[in-house]
N, C-alpha and C positions, 0 to 999 in steps of 0.2 A: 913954269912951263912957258918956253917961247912961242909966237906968234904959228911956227909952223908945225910945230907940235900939238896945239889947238888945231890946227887944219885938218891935221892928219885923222885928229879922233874926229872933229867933224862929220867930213871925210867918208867915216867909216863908220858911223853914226846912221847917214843919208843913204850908203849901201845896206846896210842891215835893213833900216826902215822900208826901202824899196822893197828887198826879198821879202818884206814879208806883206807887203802889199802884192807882189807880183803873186804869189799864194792863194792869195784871198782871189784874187781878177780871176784865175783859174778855175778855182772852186767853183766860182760864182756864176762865168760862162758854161759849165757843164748843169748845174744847176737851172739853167736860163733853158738849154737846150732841151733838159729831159720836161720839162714844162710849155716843151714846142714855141719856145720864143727866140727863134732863129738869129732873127733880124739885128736885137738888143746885144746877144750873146757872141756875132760877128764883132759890133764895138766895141764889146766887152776886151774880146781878144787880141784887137786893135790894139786896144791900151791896154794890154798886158806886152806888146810886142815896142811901143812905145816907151815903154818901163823898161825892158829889158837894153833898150836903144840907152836911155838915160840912166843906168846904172853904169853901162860899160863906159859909159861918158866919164860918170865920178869916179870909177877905177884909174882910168887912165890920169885922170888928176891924181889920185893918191900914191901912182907912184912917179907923175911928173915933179913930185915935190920930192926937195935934197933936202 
């Protein structure tokens, strides 16, 4: 396997890992909220919005590689 072929699965590694991080950050904010912790569960969602920024990141790498 060449150099970009390792990228790619990388790549698509670091996608996968993210969604299922971004999953969890969901849960987690709604969980935050119905426990009336507003405040925590805004940054939560923050960084779920921050993740979703940094996935479409890795996307667009995976198919800037030929």
């Amino acid at each position: 396997m060449d150099f970009t072929e390792k990228a790619k699965v990388r790549l698509e590694h670091w996608i996968s890992h993210n969604e299922h991080h971004l999953e969890e950050y969901e849960m987690f904010a709604e969980q935050l909220e119905e426990a009336n912790q507003k405040e925590s569960a805004k940054y939560i969602r923050e960084m779920a919005e921050l993740t979703k920024k940094s996935t479409e990141s890795l996307r667009k790498a995976l198919q800037a590689l030929h």
